[in-house]
N, C-alpha and C positions, 0 to 999 in steps of 0.2 A: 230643739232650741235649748240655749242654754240660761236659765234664769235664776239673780242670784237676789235672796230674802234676807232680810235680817227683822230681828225679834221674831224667830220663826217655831219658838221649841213650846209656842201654847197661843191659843185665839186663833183670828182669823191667820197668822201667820203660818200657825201649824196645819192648818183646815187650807191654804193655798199648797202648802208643800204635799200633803197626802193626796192632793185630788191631782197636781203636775204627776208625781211621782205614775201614778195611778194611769196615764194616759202617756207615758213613755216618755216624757220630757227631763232633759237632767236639771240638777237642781243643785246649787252651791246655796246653806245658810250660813249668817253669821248670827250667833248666841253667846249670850254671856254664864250663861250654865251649863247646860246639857240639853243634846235631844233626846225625845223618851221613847225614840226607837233608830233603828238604821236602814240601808239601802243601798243596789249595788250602784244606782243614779244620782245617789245623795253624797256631797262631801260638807263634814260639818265644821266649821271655824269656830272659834271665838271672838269676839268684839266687844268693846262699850264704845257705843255711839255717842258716848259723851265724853268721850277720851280722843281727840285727835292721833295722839301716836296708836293709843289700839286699831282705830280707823285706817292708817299707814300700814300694818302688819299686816291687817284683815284684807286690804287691796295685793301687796303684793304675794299674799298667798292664792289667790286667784288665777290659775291656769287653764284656762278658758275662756274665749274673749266673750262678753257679756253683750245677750240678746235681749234682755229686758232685767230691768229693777226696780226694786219693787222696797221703798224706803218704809219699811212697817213699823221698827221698833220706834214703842213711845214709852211718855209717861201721862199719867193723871194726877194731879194733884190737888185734893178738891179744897180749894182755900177761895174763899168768897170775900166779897167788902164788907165791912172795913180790915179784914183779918188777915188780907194778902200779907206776905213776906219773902223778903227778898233771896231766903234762898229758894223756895217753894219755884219763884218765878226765873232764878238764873239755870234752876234743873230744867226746866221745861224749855227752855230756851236752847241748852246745849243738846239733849234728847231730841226734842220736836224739831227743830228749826236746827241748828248748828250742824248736828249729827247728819242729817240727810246731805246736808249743803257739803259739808267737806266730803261726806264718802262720795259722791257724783265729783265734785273736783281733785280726788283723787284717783278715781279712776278713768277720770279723763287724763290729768296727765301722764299716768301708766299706762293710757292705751291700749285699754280692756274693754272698752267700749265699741260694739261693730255700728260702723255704718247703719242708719237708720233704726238703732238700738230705740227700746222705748223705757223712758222711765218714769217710775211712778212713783209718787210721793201720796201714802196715805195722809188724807188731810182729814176734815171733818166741818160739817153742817155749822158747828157750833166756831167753824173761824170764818164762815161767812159773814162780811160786814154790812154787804147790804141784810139778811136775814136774821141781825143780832133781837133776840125778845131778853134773851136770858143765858145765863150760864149757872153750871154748877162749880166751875173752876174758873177763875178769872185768868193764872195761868197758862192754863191747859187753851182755852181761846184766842189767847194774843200770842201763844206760840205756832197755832194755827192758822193764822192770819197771816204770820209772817210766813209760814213754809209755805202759803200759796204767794208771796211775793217772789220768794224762791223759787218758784215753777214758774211763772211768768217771766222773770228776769233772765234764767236759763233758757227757757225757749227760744227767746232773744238770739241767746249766745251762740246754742247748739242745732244750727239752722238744719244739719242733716240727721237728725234724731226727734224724739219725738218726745216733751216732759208735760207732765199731767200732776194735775193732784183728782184724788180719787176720796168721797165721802164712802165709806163702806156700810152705810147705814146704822142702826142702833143695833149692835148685837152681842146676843147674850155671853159676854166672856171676864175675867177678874173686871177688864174695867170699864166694859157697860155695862154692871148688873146683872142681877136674872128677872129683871124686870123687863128688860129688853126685847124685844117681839123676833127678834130674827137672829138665826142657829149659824154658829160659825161657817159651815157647810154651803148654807146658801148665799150670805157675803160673797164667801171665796170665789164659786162656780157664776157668782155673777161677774166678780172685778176680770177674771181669768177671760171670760168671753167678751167683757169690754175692750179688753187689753188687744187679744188674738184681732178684734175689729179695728181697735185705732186706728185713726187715718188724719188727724189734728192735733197739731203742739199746743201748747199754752192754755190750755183750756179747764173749767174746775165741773167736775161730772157726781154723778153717782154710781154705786155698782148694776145700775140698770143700764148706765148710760146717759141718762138725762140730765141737761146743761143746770148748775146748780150758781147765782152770782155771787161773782166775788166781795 
């Protein structure tokens, strides 16, 4: 199969691409720096997910029609109330939410997408609305909130495909901490085996699998 990552040159990004690579799957990433290693199953792009025309470039370098995607680059931006600011929350916006949305309508209409492709939109806990207690980024929450309206709304659209948001749990990488209880490694090998299982569109999960509301 062919699966293509983006934010994938550290975190769970990098920790999904070593364990594909590792089980003979190929693997397209897109990064806006560098990967900190290579492979003969790995082709590595660049992109900013927050650049639409980078997003156009990074699609049509894509020569392989795409089996699954997997929306991972984000940001954190930890700005709380009353301190929010508005560029703090249009970054997060074009990152979290915008970036995922044009690269999936990009490469729908370049027609890189197979039949019954699955895409996944790393979301998180913390954009769940029914589960709001607290945030540590007011940002970082309401651009998660919306990228699961984005999954929802595409399910909708993409009746022969399969779009998800995915909570990868709290894990320990630049931006959950090292306070965080779970190792990029096991994230990955859990989202990976959710993934391989899917058999439902539109739906908000965790890397166990287990239905998480919206």
């Amino acid at each position: 199969m062919h699966w293509v990552i983006t934010g994938a040159n550290r975190g769970i990004g990098l920790a999904l691409t070593k364990i594909l690579l590792s089980e003979g799957e190929v693997v397209t990433v897109g990064v806006r720096t560098s990967m900190p290693f290579e492979h003969e199953n790995l082709k590595i792009l660049k992109v900013d997910t927050s650049n639409p025309v980078s997003i156009e470039e990074f699609v049509s370098q894509i020569d392989t029609p795409i089996d699954v995607l997997i929306n991972n680059a984000g940001v954190l931006i930890e700005e709380r109330f009353p301190n929010v600011t508005e560029e703090g929350m249009l970054l997060s916006f074009k990152v979290n939410t915008m970036g995922p949305y044009m690269l999936i309508q990009e490469c729908y209409k370049k027609d890189k997408l197979k039949e019954g492709a699955k895409i996944v939109n790393i979301s998180s806990i913390l954009g769940s609305i029914t589960n709001t207690g607290g945030t540590t980024s007011m940002p970082y929450s309401i651009s998660k909130a919306a990228l699961n309206m984005v999954t929802k709304l595409l399910a909708h659209k993409l009746k022969n495909m399969y779009v998800v948001s995915i909570h990868p749990g709290w894990v320990k990488t630049d931006m959950g901490g090292q306070e965080a209880p779970l190792l990029p490694e096991e994230s990955a090998t859990g989202i990976i085996k959710v993934i391989k299982n899917l058999n439902k569109s539109g739906i908000f999960i965790d890397y166990k699998g287990d239905t998480i509301q919206w």
